[in-house]
C-alpha positions as CSV (number, residue, x, y, z in Angstrom):
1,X,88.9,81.1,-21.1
2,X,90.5,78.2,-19.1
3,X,89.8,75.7,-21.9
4,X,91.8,78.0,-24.6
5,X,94.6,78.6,-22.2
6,X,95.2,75.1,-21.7
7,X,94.6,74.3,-25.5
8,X,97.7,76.9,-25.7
9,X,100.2,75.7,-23.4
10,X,99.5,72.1,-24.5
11,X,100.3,73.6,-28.5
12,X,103.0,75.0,-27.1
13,X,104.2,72.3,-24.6
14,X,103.9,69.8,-28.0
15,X,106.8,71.6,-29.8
16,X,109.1,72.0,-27.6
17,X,108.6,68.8,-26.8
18,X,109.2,68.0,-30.6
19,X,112.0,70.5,-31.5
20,X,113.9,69.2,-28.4
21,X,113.8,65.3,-29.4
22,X,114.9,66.7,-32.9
23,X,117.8,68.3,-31.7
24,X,118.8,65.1,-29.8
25,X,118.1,63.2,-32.8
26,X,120.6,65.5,-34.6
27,X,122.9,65.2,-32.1
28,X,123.1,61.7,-32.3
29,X,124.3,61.8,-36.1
30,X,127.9,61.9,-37.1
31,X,129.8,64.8,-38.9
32,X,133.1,64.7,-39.9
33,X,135.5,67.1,-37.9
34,X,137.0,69.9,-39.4
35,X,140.1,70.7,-38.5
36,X,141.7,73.1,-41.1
37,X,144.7,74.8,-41.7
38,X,145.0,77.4,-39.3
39,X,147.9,79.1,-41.7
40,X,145.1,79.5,-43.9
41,X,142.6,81.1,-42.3
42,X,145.0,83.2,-40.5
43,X,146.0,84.6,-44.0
44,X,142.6,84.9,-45.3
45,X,141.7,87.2,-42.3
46,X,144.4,89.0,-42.4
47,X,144.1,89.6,-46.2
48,X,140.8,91.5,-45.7
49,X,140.5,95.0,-46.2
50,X,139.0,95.2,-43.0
51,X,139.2,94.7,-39.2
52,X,136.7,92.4,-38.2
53,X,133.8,93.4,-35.2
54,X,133.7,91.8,-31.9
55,X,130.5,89.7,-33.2
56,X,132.0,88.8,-36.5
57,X,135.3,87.0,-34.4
58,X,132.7,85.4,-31.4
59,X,130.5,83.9,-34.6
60,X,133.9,82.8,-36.4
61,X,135.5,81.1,-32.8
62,X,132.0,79.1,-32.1
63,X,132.1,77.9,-36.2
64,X,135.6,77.0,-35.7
65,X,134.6,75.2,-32.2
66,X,131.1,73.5,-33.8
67,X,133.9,72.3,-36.9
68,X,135.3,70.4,-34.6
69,X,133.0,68.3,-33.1
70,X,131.6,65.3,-34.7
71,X,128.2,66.3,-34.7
72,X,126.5,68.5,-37.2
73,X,126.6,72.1,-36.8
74,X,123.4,73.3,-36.9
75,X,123.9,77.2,-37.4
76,X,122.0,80.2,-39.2
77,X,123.7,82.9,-39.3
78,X,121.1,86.1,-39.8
79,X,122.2,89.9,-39.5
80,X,121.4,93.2,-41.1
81,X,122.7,94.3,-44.7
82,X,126.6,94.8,-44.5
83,X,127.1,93.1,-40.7
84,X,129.4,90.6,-42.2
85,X,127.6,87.7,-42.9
86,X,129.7,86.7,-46.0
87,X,133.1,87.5,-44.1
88,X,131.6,84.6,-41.8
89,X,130.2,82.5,-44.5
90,X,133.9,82.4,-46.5
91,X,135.3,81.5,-43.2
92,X,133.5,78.5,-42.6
93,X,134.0,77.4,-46.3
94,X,138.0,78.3,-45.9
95,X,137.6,75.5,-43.0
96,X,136.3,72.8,-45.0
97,X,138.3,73.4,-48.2
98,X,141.3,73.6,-45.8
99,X,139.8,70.2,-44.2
100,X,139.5,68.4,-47.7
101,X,136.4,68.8,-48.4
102,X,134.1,70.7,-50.9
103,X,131.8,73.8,-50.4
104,X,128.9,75.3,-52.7
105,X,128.1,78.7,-52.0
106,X,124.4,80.1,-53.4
107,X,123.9,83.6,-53.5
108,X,122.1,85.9,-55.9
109,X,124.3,86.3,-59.1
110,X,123.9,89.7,-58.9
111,X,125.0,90.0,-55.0
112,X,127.4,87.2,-55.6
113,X,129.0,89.7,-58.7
114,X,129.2,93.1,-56.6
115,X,130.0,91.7,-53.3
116,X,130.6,87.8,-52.5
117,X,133.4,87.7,-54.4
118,X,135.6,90.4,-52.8
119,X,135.2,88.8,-49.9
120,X,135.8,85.0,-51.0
121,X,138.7,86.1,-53.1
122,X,141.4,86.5,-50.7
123,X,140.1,82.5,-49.5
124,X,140.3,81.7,-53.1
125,X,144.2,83.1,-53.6
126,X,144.9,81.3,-50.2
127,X,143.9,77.9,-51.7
128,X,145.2,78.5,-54.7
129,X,149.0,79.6,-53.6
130,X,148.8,76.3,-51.4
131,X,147.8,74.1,-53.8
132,X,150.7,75.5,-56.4
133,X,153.0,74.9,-53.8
């Protein structure tokens, strides 16, 4: 019993060992920073039928922080059915279409039909006023 307990922790000491020189690895790369147009994404939130949850604005302040540094954000955003996953995903792409740069979004065509594109459409009409103007 000994033998397999140390067989365990050594496993286990391995990988954290390896996730945590991963993470400095990644930390080490550069990212550009994202600083977007905080008239934007003021409209967009405001333009949704709904008010936002506690844990919907916490995840939306840290993106907004991690967009700014000049390291990669390294984020998975994972919830139940209808905790606002998109509201946060549209968000984040707002930031970097705000910032200049481009976004693909991959969702089921079905989900993306009934639901994704309520919620990126008031983005999507903030972008598109501002670049008419």
């Amino acid at each position: 019993m000994p033998a397999l307990k140390r067989l365990a922790f050594e496993e286990l000491l391995a990988h954290h060992l390896s996730l945590r020189k991963t993470k400095n690895q990644a930390k080490a790369w550069l990212a550009p920073v994202f600083i977007g147009d905080d008239a934007a994404t003021g409209q967009f939130l405001n333009s949704l039928p709904f008010k936002l949850t506690g844990a919907q604005q916490r995840v939306i302040a840290e993106i907004a922080a991690d967009c700014r540094q000049k390291h990669p954000m390294m984020r998975l955003v994972q919830g139940d059915v209808g905790s606002g996953k998109t509201v946060v995903s549209a968000y984040a792409a707002l930031l970097a279409l705000t910032a200049g740069y481009q976004v693909a979004v991959m969702a089921p065509r079905n989900y993306w039909r009934n639901n994704t594109i309520g919620i990126f459409a008031p983005g999507l009409q903030v972008l598109i006023r501002k670049s008419c103007i």
